[in-house]
C-alpha positions in Angstrom: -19.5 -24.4 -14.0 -20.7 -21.4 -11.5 -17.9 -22.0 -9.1 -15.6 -22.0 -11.7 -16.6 -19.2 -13.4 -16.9 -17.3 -10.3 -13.1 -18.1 -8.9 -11.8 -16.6 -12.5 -14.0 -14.0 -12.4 -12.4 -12.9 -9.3 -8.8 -14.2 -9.9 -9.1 -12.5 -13.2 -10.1 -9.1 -11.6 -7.0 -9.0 -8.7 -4.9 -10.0 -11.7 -6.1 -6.4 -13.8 -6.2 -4.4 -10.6 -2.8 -4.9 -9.1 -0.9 -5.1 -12.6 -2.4 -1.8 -13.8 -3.8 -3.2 -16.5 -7.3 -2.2 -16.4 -8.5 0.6 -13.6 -11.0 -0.9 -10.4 -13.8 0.8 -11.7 -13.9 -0.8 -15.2 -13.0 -4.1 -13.8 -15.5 -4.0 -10.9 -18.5 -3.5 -13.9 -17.3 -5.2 -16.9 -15.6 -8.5 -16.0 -19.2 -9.8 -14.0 -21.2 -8.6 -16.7 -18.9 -10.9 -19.0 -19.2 -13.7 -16.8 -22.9 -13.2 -16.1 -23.4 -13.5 -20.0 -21.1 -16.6 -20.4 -23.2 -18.4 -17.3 -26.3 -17.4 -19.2 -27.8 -15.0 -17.5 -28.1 -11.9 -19.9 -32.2 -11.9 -20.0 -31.3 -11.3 -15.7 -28.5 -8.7 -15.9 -30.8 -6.0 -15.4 -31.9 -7.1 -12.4 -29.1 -8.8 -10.9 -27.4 -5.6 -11.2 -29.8 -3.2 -9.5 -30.2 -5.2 -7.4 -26.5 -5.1 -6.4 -26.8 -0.9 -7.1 -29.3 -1.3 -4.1 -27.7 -3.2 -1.8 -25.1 -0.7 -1.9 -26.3 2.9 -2.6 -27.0 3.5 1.2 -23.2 3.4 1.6 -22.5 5.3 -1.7 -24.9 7.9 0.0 -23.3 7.8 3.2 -19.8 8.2 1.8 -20.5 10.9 -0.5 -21.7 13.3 2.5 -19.0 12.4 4.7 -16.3 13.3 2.0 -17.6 16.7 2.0 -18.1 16.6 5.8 -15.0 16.0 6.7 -13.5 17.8 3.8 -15.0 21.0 5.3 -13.6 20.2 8.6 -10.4 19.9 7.4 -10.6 23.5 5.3 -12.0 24.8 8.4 -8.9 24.0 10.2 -10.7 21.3 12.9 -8.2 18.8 12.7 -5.2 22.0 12.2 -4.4 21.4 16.8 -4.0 17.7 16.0 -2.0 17.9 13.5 0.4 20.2 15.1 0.5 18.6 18.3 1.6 15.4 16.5 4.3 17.4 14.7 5.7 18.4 17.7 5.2 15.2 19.9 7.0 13.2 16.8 9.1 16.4 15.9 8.6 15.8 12.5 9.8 11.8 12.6 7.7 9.7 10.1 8.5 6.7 12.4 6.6 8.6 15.4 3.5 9.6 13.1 3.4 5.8 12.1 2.9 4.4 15.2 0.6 7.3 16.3 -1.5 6.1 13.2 -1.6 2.7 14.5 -2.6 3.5 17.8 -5.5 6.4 16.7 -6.8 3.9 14.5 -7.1 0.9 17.7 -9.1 3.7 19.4 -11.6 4.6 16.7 -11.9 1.3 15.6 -13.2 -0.4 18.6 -16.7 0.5 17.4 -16.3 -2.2 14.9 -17.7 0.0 11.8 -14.9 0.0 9.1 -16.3 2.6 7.3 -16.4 5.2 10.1 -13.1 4.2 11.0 -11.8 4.8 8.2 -13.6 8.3 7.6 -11.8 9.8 10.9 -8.6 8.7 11.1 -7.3 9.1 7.2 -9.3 12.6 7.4 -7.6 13.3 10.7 -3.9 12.0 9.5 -3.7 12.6 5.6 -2.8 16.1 5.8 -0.2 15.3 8.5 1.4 12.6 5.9 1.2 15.2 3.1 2.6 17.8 5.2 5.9 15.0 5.7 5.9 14.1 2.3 5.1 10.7 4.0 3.6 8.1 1.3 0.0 7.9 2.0 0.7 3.9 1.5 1.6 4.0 4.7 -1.2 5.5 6.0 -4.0 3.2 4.2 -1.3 0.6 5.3 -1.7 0.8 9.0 -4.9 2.1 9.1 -5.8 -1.3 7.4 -4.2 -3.5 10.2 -5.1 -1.5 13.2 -9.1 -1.7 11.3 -8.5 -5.4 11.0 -7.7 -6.7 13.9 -10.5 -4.6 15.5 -13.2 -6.1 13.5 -13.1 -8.9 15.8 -15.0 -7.4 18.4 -18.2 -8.9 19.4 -20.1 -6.4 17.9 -17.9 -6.2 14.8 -19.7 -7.9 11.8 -17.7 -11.0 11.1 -17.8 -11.7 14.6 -21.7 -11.6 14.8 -21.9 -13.5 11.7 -19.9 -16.3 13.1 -22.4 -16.5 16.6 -25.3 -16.0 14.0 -24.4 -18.6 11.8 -23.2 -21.6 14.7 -25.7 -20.7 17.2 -22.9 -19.3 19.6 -22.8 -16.9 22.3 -19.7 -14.2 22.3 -18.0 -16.2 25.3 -17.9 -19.0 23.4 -16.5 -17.7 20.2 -14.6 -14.3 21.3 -13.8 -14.5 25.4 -11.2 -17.7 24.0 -9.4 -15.4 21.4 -9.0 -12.2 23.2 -5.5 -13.4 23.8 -5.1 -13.3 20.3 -6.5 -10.5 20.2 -4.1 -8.9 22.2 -0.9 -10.4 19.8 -2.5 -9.1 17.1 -2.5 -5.6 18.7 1.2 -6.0 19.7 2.3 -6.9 15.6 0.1 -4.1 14.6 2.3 -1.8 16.7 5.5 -3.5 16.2 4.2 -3.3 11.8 3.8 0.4 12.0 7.4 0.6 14.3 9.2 -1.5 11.2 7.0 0.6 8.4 8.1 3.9 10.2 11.1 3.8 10.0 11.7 2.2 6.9 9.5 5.3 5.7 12.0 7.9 7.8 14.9 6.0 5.9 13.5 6.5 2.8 12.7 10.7 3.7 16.3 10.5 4.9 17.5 9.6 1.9 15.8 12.1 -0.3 16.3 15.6 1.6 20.0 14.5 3.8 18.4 17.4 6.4 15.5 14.4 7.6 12.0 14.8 7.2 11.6 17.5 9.9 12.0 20.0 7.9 8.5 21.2 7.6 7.8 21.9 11.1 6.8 25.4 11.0 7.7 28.1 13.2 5.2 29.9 15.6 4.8 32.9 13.3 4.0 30.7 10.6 1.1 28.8 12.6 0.0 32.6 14.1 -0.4 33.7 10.0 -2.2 30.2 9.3 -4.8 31.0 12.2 -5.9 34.1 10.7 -9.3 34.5 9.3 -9.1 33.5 5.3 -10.8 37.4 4.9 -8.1 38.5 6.4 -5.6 36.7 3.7 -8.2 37.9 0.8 -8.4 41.0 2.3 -4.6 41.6 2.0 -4.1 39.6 -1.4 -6.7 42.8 -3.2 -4.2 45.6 -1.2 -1.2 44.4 -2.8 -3.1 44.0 -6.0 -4.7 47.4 -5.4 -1.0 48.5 -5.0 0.4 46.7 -7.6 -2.0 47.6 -10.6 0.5 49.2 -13.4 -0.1 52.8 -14.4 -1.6 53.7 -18.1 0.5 55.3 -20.8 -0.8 58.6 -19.9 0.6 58.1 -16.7 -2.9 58.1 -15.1 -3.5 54.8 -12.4 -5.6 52.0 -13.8 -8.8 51.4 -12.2 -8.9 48.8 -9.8 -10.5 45.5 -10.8 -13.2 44.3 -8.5 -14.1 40.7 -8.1 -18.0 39.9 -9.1 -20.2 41.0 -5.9 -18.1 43.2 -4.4 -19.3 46.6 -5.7 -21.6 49.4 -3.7 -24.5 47.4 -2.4 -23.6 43.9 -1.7 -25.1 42.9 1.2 -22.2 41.5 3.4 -22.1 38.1 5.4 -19.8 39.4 8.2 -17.7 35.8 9.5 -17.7 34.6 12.3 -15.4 34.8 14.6 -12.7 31.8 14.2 -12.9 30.3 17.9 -16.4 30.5 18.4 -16.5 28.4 14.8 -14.1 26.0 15.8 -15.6 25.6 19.1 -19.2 24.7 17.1 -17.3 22.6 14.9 -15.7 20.8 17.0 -18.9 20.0 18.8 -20.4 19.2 16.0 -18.4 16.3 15.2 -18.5 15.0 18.5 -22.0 14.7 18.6 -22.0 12.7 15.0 -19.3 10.7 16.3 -21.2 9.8 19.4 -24.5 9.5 17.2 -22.5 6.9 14.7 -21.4 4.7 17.9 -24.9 5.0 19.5 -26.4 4.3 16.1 -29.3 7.1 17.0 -30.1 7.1 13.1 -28.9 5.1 9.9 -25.6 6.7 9.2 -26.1 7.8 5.8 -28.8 10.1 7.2 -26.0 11.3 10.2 -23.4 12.0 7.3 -26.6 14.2 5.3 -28.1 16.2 8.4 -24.2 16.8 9.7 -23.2 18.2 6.3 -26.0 20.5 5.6 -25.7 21.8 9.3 -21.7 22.1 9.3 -22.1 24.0 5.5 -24.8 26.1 6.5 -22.7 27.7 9.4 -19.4 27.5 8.1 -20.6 28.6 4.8 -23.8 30.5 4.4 -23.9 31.9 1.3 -24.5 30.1 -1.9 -21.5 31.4 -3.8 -19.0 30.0 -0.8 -21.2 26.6 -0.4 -20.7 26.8 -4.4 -17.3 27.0 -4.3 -17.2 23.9 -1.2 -19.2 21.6 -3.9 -16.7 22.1 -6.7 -13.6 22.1 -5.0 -14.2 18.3 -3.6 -16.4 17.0 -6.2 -13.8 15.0 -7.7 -13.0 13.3 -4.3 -16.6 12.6 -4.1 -16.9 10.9 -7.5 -13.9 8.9 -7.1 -15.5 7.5 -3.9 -18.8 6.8 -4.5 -18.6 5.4 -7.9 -16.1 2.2 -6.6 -19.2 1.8 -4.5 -21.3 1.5 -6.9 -19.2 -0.5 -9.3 -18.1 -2.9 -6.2 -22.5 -3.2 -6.2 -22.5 -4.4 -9.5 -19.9 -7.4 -8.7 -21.6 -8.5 -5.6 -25.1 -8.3 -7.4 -24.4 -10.6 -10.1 -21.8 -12.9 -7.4 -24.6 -13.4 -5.2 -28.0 -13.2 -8.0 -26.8 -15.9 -9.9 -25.7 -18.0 -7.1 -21.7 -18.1 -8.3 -20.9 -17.6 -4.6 -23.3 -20.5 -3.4 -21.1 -22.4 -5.6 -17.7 -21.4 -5.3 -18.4 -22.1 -1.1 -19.7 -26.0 -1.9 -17.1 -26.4 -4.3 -14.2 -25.4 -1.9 -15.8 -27.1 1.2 -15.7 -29.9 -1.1 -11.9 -30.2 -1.5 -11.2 -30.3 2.0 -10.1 -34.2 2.3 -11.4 -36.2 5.4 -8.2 -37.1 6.8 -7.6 -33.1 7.6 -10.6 -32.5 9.5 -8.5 -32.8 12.8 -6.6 -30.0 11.4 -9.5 -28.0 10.1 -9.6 -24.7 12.3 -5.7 -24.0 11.7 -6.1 -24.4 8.2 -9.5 -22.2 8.4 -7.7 -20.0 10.3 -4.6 -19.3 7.8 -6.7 -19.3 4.7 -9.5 -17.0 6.0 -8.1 -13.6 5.6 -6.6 -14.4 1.6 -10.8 -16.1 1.2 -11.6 -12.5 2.1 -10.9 -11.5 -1.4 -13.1 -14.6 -2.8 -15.9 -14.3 -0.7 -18.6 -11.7 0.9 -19.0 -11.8 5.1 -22.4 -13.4 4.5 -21.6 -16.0 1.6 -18.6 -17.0 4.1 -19.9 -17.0 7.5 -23.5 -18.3 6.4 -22.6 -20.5 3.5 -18.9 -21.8 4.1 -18.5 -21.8 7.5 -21.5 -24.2 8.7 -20.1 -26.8 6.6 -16.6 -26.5 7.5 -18.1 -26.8 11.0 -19.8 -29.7 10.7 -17.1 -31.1 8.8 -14.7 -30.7 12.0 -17.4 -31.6 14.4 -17.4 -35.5 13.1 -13.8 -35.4 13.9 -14.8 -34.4 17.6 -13.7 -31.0 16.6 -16.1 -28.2 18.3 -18.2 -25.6 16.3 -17.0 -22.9 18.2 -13.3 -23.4 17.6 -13.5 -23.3 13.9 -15.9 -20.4 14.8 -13.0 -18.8 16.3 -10.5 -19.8 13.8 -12.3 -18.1 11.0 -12.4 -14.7 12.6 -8.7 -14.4 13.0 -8.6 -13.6 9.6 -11.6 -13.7 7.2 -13.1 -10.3 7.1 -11.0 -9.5 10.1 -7.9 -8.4 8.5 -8.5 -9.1 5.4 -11.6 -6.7 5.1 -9.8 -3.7 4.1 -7.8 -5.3 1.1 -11.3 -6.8 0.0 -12.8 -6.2 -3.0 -15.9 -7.1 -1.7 -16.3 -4.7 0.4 -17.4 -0.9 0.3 -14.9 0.0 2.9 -12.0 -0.6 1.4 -13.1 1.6 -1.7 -13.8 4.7 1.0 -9.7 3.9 2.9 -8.3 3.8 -0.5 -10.5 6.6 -2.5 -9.8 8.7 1.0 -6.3 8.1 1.0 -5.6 8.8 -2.8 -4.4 5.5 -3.6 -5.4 2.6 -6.4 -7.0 -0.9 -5.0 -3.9 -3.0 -6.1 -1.0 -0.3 -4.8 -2.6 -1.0 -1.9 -3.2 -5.1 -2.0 0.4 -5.2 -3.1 1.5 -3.1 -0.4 0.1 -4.6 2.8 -1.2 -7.9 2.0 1.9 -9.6 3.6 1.9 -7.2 6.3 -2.1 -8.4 7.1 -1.3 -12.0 6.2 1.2 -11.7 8.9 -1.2 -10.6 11.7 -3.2 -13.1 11.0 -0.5 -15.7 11.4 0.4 -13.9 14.6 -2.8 -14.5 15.9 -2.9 -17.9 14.9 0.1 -18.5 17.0 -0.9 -16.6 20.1 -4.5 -18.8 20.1 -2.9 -22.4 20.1 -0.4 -21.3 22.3 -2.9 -19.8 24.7 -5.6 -22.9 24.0 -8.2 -21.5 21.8 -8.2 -24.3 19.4 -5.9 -27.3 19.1 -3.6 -27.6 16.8 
């Protein structure tokens, strides 16, 4: 009865999300609270649901102070030399930026943290998409496969879940796939190559110049590295020179924006390459203090922010203004979190993911079990939208691994098997994960534009892999 009414509660939600037919956020609350009242658990929803709000609120935390972080960086013109030395080394070619995407994202990624990976490289690479015209379903696209096949890494979560759960070592379970690993890499490359250009076909085709026609000219990036007080300053001359004359002939008074009379005590800014140089630090040190974990991250995201605003922006009006202009970015964010806390709180509080892993172990008929890790293999990274890391790697995958071992199958194969795919690749699609709400919310897309867009794409790396580790040994086929 649980397992069933946990696989449609899930089924039921991909259904509303990638139809359009009901937005992630209501979906995310409303269908578990339906199915936690038909299993008959209404005098528990309270608590199953804070509960979920608990598990996740570090993240919501974390995400909503790295929006504005990195939001500020990019107003402060941080990421501005990157961007422009990618426009010239792709000369404005959407096929170029693609692959640069791919390969920026393998770099951050290998610290095996979704979330931070996702943080830099869409804040690094969104304006350069937006700049192109590029559809930024290209960039949550790759980003999601570079991300994916990353997460294998020993130190990457599904990875550690699989040593935890078996009793494995990482040369057991990881030193055999690395291979695989390394296929992986090469479709990721050879995705973003085929989604590239299809992209620069489709630019082509709207504007018959091609899509270089927004590389700027030196003048233009000279006027864009001027101080904004310079802009303002020159916006309230032309006003100042364009205010009408009254009917008597006599010049109107010039208007004068709130604080700026006789008086005001002035914040005089600071010089534009000393605050790029101390931004640019600055990030390098929360970087480096993310990887080195020196402190939980959602206090790394709070102290960074307060520091970066403070210097960048020290009065209250200007830190005013910061707040309101990305508070809608924020909200979007953090409140998928929170609703994604609400479906994993009453999944795993009333046990519906206990029983939707015993009832699919269950299925898996005795004459297969010689079989077992390429079929765990294959069906790991589409599970990824059933099934949390933790219900998967500590509830499914013992079982499946005992299953296999009575067919003289090793535990560490189907070990290895599983993290070609579940939560691998298919971690960023995942409902079930907070992640994938901070690619998608960064990225200004909707959770089923995305699914629908790079599901085969992921599907196919995973298949990839699968090839690469029976051809090079890793499990038998």
């Amino acid at each position: 009865m649980l397992a069933a009414l946990g696989f449609a509660t899930i089924a039921v939600l991909l259904l509303l999300t990638m139809t359009k037919r009901a937005s992630v956020l209501v979906a995310l609350i409303l269908l578990p609270v339906l199915a936690a009242l038909i299993g008959g658990f209404a005098g528990d929803l309270g608590e199953l649901i804070l509960g979920g709000l608990s598990k996740v609120a570090p993240t919501g935390i974390m995400i909503a102070f790295a929006v504005l972080y990195f939001s500020l960086m990019v107003d402060a013109g941080l990421f501005d030399p990157l961007i422009r030395g990618l426009l010239r080394a792709a000369r404005g070619d959407p096929l170029r930026i693609t692959v640069a995407t791919a390969v920026l994202t393998l770099c951050v990624a290998l610290d095996g943290d979704g979330a931070s990976t996702f943080l830099i490289t869409v804040s690094a690479l969104l304006p350069v998409y937006k700049r192109l015209g590029m559809n930024p379903l290209v960039l949550s696209g790759v980003v999601c496969l570079g991300a994916g096949v990353m997460n294998m890494v020993p130190w990457g979560g599904p990875t550690v879940r699989a040593m935890a759960a078996l009793k494995l070592d990482s040369s057991e379970v990881f030193n055999p796939v690395l291979p695989a690993m390394g296929f992986g890499v090469a479709w990721v490359l050879v995705a973003s190559y085929l989604l590239g250009r299809r992209e620069r076909n489709r630019l082509g085709a709207l504007s018959p110049r091609g899509p270089a026609t927004d590389v700027r000219t030196d003048e233009e990036e000279r006027d864009d590295r001027e101080p904004a007080a310079s802009a303002a300053a020159a916006t309230a001359e032309s006003s100042l020179r364009a205010t009408p004359p009254t009917a008597d002939g006599q010049e109107r008074p010039a208007l004068r924006s709130p604080g700026d009379g006789p008086g005001t005590v002035r914040v005089p800014p600071l010089p534009r390459t000393w605050l790029s140089i101390f931004n640019l630090l600055l990030t390098v040190a929360l970087v480096v203090c993310l990887v080195q974990e020196v402190m939980p991250l959602p206090v790394l995201f709070v102290l960074g922010f307060a520091i970066a605003v403070l210097v960048n922006h020290p009065t209250w009006e200007q830190q005013q203004a910061l707040l309101d202009k990305h508070a809608k970015s924020v909200v979007l964010v953090t409140t998928m979190i929170f609703a994604a806390g609400v479906l994993t709180g009453i999944l795993s509080g009333t046990k519906m993911i206990d029983e939707m892993a015993e009832a699919l172990v269950s299925v898996v008929p005795d004459s297969f079990g010689s079989h077992l890790p390429v079929a765990v293999a294959v069906t790991g990274m589409p599970l990824s939208l059933v099934f949390t890391p933790d219900a998967y790697y500590f509830g499914v995958l013992p079982v499946l691994a005992e299953t296999a071992s009575g067919f003289g199958t090793e535990p560490a194969e189907v070990a290895r098997a599983a993290i070609l795919g579940q939560m691998t690749t298919g971690f960023p699609l995942s409902p079930l994960t907070a992640s994938t709400f901070i690619l998608v919310g960064m990225s200004g897309v909707s959770l089923g534009e995305h699914q629908r867009f790079i599901f085969r794409w992921a599907f196919a790396t995973t298949l990839v892999m699968t090839a690469g580790a029976l051809v090079t040994g890793a499990f038998p086929l």
